[in-house]
RODO-2510 file (C-alpha; in nm, 4 decimals, decimal comma):
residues 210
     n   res          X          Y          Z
     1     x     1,5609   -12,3872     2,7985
     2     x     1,6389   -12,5275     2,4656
     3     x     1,4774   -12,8519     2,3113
     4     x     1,9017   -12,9967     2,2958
     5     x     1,9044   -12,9293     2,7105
     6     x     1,6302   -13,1398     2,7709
     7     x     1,6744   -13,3978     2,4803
     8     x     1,8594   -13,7359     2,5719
     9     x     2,1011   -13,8448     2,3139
    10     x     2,0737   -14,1013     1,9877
    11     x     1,7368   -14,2180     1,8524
    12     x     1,4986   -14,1603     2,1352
    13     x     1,6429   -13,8134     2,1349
    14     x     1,5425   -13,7608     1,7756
    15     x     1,1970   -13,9569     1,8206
    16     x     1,1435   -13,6940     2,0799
    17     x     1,2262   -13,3976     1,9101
    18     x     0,9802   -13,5319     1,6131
    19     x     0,7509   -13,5514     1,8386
    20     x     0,7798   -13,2039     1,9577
    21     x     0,7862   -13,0680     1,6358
    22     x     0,4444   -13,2559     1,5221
    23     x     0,2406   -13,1111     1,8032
    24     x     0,3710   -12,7735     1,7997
    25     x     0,2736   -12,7768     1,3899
    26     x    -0,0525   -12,9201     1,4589
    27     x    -0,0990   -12,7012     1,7564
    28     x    -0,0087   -12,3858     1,5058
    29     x    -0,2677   -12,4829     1,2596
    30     x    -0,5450   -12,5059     1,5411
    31     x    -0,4298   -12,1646     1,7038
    32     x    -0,4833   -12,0322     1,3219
    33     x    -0,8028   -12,1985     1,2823
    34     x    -0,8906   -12,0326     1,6438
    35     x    -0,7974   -11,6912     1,4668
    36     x    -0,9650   -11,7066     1,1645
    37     x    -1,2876   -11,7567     1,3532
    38     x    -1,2168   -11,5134     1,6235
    39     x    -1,1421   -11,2377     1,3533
    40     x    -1,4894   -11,2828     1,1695
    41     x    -1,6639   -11,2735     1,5082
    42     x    -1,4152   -10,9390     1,6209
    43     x    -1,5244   -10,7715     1,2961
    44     x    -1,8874   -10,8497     1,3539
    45     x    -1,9020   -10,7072     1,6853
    46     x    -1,7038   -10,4097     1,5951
    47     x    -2,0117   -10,3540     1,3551
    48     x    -2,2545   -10,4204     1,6323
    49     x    -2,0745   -10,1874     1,8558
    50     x    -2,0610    -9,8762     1,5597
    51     x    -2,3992    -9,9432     1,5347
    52     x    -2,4842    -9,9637     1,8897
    53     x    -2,2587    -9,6260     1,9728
    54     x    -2,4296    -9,4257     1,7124
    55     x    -2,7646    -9,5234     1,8261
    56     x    -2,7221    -9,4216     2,1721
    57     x    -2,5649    -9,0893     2,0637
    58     x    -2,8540    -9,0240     1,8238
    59     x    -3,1004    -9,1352     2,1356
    60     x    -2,9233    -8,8822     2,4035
    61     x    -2,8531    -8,6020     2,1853
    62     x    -3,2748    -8,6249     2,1687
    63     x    -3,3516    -8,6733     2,5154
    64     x    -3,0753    -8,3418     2,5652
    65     x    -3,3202    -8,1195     2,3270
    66     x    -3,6023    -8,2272     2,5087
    67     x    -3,4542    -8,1372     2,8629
    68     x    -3,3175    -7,8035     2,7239
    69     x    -3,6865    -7,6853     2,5434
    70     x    -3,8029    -7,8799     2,8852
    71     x    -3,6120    -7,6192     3,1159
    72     x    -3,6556    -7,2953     2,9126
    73     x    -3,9857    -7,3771     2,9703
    74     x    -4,0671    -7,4133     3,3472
    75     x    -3,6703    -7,3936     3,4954
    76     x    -3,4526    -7,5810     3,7003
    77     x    -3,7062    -7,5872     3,9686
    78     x    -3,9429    -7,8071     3,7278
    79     x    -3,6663    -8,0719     3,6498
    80     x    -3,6306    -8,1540     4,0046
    81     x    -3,9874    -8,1622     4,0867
    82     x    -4,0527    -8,3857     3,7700
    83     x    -3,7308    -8,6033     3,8940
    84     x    -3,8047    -8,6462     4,2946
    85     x    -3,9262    -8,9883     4,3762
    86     x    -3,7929    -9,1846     4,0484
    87     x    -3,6047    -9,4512     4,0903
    88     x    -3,3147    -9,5744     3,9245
    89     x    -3,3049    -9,7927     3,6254
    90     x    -3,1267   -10,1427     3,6160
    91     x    -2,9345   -10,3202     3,3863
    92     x    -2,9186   -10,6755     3,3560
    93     x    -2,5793   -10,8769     3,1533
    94     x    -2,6113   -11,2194     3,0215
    95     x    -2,3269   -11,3483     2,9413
    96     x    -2,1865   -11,6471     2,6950
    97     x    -1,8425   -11,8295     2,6294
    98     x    -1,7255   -11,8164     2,2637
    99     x    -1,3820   -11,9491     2,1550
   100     x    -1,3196   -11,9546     2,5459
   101     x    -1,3771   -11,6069     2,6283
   102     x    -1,6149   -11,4677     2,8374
   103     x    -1,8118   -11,1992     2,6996
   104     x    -2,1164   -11,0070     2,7476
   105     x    -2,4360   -11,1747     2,4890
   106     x    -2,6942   -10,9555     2,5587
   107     x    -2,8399   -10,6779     2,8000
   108     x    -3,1943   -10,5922     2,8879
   109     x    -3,2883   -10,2602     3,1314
   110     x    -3,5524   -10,2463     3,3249
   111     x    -3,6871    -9,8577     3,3382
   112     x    -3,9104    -9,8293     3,6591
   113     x    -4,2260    -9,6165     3,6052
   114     x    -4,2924    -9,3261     3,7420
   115     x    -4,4722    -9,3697     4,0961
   116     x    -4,8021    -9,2644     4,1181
   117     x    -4,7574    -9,0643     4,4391
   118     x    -4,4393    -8,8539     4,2448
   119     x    -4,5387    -8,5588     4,0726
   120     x    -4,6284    -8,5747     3,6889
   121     x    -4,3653    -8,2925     3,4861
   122     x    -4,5228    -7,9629     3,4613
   123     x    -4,4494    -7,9588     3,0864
   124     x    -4,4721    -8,1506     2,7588
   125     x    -4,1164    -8,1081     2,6954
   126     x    -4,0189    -8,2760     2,9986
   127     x    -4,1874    -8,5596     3,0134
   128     x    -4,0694    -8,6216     2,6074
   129     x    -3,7271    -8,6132     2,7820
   130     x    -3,8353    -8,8100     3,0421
   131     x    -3,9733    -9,0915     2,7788
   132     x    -3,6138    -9,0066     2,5753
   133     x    -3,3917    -9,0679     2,8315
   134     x    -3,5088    -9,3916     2,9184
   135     x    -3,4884    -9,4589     2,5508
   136     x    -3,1099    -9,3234     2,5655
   137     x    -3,0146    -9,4993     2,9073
   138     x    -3,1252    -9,8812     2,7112
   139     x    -2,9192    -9,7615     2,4389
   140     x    -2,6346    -9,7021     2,6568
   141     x    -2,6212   -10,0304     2,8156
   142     x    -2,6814   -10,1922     2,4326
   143     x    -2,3712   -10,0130     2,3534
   144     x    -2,1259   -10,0351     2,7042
   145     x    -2,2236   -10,4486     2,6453
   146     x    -2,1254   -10,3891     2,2230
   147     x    -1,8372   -10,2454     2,3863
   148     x    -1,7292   -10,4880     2,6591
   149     x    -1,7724   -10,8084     2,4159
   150     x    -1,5782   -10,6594     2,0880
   151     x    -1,3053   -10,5843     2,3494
   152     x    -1,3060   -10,9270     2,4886
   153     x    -1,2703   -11,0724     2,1939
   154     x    -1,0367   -10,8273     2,0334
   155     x    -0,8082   -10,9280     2,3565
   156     x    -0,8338   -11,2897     2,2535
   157     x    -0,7438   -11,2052     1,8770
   158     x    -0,4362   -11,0254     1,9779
   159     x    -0,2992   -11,3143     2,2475
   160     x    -0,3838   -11,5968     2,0017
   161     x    -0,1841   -11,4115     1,7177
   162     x     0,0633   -11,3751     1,9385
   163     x     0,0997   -11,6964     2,0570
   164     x     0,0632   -11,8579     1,6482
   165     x     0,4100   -11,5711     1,6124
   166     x     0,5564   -11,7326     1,8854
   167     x     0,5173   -12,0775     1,6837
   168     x     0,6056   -11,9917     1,3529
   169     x     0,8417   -11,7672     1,3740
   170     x     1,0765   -11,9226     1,6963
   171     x     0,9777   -12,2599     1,8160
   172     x     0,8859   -12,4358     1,5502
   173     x     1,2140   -12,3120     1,3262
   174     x     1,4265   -12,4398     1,6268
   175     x     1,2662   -12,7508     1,7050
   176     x     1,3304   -12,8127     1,3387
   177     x     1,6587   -12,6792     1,3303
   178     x     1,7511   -12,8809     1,6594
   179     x     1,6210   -13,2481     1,4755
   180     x     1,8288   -13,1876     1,2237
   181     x     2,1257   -13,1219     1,4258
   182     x     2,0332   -13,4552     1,5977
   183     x     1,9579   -13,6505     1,3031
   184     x     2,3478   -13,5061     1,1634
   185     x     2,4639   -13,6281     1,4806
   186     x     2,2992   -13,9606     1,4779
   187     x     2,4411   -14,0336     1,1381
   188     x     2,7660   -13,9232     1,2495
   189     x     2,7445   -14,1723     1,5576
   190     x     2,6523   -14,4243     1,3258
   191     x     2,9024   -14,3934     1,0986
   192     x     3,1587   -14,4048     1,3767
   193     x     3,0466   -14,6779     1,4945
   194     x     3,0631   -14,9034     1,1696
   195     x     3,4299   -14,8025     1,1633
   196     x     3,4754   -14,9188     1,4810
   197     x     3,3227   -15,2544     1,3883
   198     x     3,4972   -15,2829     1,0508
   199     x     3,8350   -15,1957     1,2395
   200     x     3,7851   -15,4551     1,4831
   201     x     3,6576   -15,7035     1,2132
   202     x     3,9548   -15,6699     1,0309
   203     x     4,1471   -15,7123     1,3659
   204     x     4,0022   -16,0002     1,4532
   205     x     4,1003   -16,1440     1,0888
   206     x     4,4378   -16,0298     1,1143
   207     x     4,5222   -16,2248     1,4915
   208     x     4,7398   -16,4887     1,4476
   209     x     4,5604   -16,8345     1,4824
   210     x     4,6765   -17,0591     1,8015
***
């Protein structure tokens, strides 16, 4: 719907439209403020994630050499000895509200030793990969929460530049557009109307006295 479907006619119309044009500028120059912010904070946690990602590669790419040397050494057969009774890691997510998104602010795994009734690895090499993967499997959850928050926010960058488009480029242009027309209008009305009240001044002068 347009703002002239909706807008009553005359001076409240144009009061109205004035209005609507002051809070959708002010509105535009908060949702650009918004932006600004939630690019700095989008670039930053890009970094953090880059950082994150090439951490945990570095970490499992590790932990794979020791398995490998691990396995050449005593065989499949040793792996699943050295992993029966271990249980599984878990991963904890704290998260915050920035800029009114959700996203994750930090992560913390909890590795569970190894039980002293499970069988130690019969090599060095696997329990280096043992000690490596748990190093790897933190890294991992470092870099999925990276991850999840750059996203987040990147999702919030794109829907806020969207809607300051939206603004600039097509509401605000008509609302302005569509107070003009009304303020043309209004002057036109006006005019009109003087006429009117000059013809029937002069009328009234013209009417033969009694």
């Amino acid at each position: 719907m347009t703002p002239a479907r909706r807008t009553p006619p005359g001076r409240a119309g144009r009061l109205r439209l004035r209005h609507s044009l002051d809070v959708a500028e002010r509105g535009a120059d908060l949702l650009e403020r918004k932006l600004r912010i939630l690019r700095a904070e989008h670039e930053r946690l890009l970094r953090a994630e880059a950082a994150a990602g090439q951490t945990w590669r570095e970490l499992l790419s590790e932990a794979e050499t020791w398995l490998l040397r691990g396995l050449l050494l005593g065989g499949e057969q040793a792996l699943g000895s050295a992993a029966a009774g271990i249980a599984p890691a878990e991963v904890t997510v704290r998260w915050s509200v920035f800029m009114g998104v959700r996203r994750p602010a930090s992560v913390s795994v909890s590795v569970p030793p190894r039980p002293a009734t499970a069988a130690a690895p019969s090599n060095t090499a696997l329990a280096h990969a043992e000690a490596s993967y748990a190093d790897a499997v933190r890294a991992a959850a470092e870099y999925a929460a990276a991850h999840a928050a750059a996203e987040s926010v990147g999702a919030e960058v794109a829907g806020t530049r969207h809607r300051v488009r939206a603004l600039r480029r097509h509401w605000i242009p008509r609302l302005r557009e569509e107070l003009h027309r009304a303020g043309l209008a209004l002057e036109q009305s006006e005019h009109e109307d003087g006429v009117r009240r000059r013809w029937a001044a002069g009328a009234a002068d013209r009417r033969p006295s009694a």
